[in-house]
C-alpha positions in Angstrom: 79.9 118.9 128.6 81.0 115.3 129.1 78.8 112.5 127.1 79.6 108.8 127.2 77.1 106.3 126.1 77.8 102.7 126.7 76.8 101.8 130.1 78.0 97.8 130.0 81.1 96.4 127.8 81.8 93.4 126.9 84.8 92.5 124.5 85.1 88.4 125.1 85.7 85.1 122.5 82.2 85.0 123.1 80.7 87.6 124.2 77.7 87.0 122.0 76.7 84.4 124.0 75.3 86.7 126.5 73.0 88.6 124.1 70.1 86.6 125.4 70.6 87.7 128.9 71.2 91.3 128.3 67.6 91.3 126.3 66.3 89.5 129.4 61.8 89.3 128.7 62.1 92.3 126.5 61.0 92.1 122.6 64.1 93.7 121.1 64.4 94.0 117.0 67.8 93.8 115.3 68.5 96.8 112.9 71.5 94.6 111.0 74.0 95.1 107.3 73.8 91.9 105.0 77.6 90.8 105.2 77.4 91.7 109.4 74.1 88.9 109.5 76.1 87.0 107.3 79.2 87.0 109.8 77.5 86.9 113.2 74.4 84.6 111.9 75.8 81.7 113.9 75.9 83.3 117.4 72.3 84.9 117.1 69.4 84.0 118.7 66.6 84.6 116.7 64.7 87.3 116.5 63.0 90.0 114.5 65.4 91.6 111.7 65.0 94.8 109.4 68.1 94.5 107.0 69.7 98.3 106.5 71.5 99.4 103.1 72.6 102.5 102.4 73.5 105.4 104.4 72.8 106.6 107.7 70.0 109.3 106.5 66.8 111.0 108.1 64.9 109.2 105.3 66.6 106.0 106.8 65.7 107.0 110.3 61.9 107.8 109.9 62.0 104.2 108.7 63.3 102.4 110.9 61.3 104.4 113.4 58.3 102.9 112.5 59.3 100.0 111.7 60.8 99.7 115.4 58.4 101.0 117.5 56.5 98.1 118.6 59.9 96.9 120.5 60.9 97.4 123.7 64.7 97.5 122.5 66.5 98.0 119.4 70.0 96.2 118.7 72.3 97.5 116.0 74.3 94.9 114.3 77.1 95.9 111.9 79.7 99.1 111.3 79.2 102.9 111.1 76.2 103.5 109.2 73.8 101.2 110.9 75.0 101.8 114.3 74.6 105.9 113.7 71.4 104.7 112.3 70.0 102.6 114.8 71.6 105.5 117.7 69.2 107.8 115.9 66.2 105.9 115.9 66.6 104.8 119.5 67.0 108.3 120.7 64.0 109.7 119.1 62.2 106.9 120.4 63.4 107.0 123.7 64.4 103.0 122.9 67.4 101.8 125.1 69.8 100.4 122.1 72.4 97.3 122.2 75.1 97.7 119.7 77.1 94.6 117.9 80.1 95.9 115.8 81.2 93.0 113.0 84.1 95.8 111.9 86.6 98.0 113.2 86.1 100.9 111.6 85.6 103.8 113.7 84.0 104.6 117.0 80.5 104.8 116.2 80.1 101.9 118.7 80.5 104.2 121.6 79.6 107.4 120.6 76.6 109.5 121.5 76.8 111.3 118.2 75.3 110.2 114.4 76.9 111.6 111.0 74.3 111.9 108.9 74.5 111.9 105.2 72.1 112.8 101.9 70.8 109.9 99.7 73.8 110.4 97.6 76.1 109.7 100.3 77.3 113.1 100.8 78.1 114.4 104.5 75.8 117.1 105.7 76.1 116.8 109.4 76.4 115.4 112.4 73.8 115.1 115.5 74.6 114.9 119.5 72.3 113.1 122.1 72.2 111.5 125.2 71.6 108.4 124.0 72.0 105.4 126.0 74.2 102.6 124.6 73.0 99.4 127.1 75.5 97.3 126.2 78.6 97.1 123.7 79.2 93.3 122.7 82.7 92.7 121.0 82.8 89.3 120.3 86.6 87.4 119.2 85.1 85.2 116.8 83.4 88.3 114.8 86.3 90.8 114.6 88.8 88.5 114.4 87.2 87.3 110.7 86.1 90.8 109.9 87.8 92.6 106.8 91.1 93.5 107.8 90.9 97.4 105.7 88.3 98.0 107.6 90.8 97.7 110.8 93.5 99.2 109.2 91.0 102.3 108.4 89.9 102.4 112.0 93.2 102.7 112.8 94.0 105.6 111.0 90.6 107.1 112.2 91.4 106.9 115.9 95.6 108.2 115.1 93.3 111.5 114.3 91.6 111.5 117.5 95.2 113.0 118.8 96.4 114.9 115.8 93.5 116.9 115.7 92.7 117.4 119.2 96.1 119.0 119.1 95.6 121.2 116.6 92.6 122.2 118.4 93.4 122.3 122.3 97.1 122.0 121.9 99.2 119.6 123.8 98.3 120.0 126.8 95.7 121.3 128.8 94.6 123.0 132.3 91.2 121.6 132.3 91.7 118.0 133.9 89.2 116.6 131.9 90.5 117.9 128.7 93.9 117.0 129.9 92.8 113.4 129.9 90.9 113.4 126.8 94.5 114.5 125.5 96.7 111.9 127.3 94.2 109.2 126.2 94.3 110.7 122.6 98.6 110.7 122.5 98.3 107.3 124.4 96.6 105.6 121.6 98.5 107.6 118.9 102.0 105.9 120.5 100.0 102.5 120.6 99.3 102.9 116.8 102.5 103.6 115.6 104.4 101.5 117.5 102.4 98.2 117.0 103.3 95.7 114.0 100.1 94.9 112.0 99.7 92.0 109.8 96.2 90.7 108.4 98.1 87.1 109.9 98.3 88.7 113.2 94.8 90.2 113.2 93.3 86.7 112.0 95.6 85.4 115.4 93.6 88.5 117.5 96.2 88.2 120.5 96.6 90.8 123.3 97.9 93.3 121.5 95.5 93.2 118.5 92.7 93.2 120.9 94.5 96.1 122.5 94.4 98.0 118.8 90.9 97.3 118.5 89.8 99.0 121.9 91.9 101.8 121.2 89.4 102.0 117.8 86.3 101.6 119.7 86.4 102.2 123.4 89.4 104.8 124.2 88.6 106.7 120.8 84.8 106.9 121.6 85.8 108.1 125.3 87.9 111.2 123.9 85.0 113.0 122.0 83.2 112.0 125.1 85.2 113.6 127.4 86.8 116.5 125.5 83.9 117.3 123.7 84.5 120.1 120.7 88.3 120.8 122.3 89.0 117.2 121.2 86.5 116.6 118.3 87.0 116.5 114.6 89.2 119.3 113.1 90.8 119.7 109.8 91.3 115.8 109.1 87.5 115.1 109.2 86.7 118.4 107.7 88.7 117.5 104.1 86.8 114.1 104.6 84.0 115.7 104.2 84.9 118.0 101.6 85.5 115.0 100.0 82.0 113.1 99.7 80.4 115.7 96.7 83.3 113.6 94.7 82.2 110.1 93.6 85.5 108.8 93.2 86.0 108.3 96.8 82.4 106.9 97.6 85.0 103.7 97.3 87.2 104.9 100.0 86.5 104.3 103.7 86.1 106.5 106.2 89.4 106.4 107.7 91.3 106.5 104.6 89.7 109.8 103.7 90.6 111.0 107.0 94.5 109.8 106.7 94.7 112.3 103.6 92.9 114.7 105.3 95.3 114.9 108.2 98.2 114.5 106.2 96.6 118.4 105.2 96.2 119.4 108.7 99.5 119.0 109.7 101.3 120.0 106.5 99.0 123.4 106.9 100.0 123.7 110.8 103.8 123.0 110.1 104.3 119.9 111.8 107.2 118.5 110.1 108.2 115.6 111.5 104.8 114.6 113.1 103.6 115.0 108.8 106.2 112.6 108.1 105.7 110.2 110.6 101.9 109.9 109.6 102.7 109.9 106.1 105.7 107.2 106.5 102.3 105.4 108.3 100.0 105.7 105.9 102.4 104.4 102.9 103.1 101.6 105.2 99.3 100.8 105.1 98.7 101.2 101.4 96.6 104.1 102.3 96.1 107.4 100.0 98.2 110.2 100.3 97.9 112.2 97.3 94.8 113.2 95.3 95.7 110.9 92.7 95.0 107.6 94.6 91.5 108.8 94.9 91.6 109.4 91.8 91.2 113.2 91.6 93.3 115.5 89.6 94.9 118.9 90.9 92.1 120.6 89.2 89.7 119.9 92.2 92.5 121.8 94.6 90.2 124.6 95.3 86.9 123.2 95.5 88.5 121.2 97.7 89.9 124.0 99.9 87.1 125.6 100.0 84.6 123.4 101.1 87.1 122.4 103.4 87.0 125.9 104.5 83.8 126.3 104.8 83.2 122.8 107.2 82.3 123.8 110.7 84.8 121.5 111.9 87.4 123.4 110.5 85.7 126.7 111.5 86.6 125.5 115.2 90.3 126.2 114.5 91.8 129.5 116.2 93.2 131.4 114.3 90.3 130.4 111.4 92.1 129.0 107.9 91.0 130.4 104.9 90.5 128.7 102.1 94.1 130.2 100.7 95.9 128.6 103.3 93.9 124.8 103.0 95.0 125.7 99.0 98.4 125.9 99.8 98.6 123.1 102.1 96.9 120.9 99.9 99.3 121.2 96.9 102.4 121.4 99.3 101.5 117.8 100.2 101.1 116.8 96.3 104.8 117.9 95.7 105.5 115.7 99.3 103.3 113.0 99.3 104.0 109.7 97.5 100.7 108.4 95.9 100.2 103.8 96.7 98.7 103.8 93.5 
């Protein structure tokens, strides 16, 4: 099954400045984080706003649902959790929904997908639809002056777009479509690695940072979309959510849990120099390697395998991994792995 969701996309200096024209005469409502109004406040036109905190939950959705459905469109203003929030609300409202990242996180801005989360903020699943995104507005001024971890976690999100498509369709496939979710996968993996990043050069946004930032949003959001469960989420995302029960890395951004978890992926699959290369990566970015930057101990090894085990993401993997081999994999890369902190 293919699914891609944005139907218009727009990533200009200001590309907020034809938010009024997508809207056209329809009442719209703007789903929005504080520090995102904060950031794209002077851009906006106005209009109705209901502010989201917290995670992107069912409780959260059943909110927002009746809080939007008086409105012919819903806009989503912010990073992951509002966007998955807002996707969900206009999908069981049959709402068209216009999405405005202020980070670059992840590829929540293109996907037709929502990971959904308890009120603790622990991962329980994720949800497909056929939602329609009507328009994706990237706007230079926004992301430009948006944190620059945030980018740098993105980053490490989308490198895991080919990493574990690999480990679950291999290099290569027959399927054309697959094939191209692959090549587009490897395509931003190269791009990523062989960029120079700087929190001067992303304040600068030239070519080649806004280059990095579609790889992020766009190109990642496309391989899911085109690939579907042969290039989704493997053991990287699966440790990341193994993770979440554990407060200590509540802190931590999605990416940066995902870095770790893929440094266990490939240490697991035997990918040598493809490990070190990630992991020369991540230390380069101040990201965490080891358990002890989230500031877990060795004791939480198998828990950790095991939920990890147990994730359906990793349950996708053929042959399946058992909770022995994540164990192993997982303390092979604490005798490896060099922690930033």
């Amino acid at each position: 099954m293919i699914r891609q969701a944005v139907l218009q996309y727009i990533h200009e200096e200001h590309a907020l400045d034809q938010l009024e024209e997508v809207i056209g005469d329809r009442s719209a409502v703007l789903i929005h984080g504080r520090q995102a109004y904060e950031a794209a406040a002077f851009a906006l036109p106005e209009l109705p706003r209901l502010l989201f905190e917290g995670h992107c939950t069912d409780q959260q959705v059943e909110a927002f649902k009746q809080a939007c459905a008086p409105y012919d469109v819903i806009l989503a203003l912010g990073g992951g959790s509002v966007i998955d929030t807002a996707k969900q609300v206009a999908f069981q409202l049959q709402r068209p929904i216009v999405v405005i990242p202020t980070i670059v996180s992840n590829c929540a801005p293109w996907t037709p997908l929502s990971v959904m989360y308890n009120e603790e903020g622990q991962y329980t699943r994720f949800d497909t639809f056929p939602v329609v995104i009507e328009a994706l507005l990237l706007d230079h001024r926004i992301i430009a002056a948006s944190p620059y971890d945030y980018f740098v976690a993105g980053l490490v999100d989308t490198l895991a777009k080919w990493y574990e498509a690999r480990a679950l369709s291999g290099s290569s496939a027959e399927d054309p479509v697959i094939e191209m979710a692959l090549r587009t996968a490897e395509r931003c993996k190269d791009l990523i690695l062989s960029t120079t990043i700087t929190e001067t050069r992303f304040r600068e946004y030239p070519v080649e940072i806004q280059h990095l930032v579609e790889t992020v949003i766009p190109l990642a959001g496309s391989i899911g979309g085109f690939g579907d469960a042969a290039t989704r989420g493997a053991i990287g995302h699966a440790v990341h959510n193994a993770l979440s029960p554990h407060p200590e890395t509540h802190a931590f951004l999605h990416g940066s849990k995902v870095g770790y978890g893929l440094l266990v992926q490939e240490k697991l699959l035997g990918h040598d120099d493809d490990y070190v290369e990630l992991r020369d990566y991540l230390l380069a970015q101040e990201q965490p390697t080891a358990l002890a930057d989230f500031e877990l101990s060795l004791d939480v090894v198998e828990t950790l395998a095991l939920r990890t085990a147990q994730e359906e993401l990793c349950r996708l993997l053929r042959p399946i991994v058992s909770a022995e081999q994540l164990v192993d994999a997982i303390t092979r890369n604490e005798t490896v792995s060099v922690s930033t902190t």
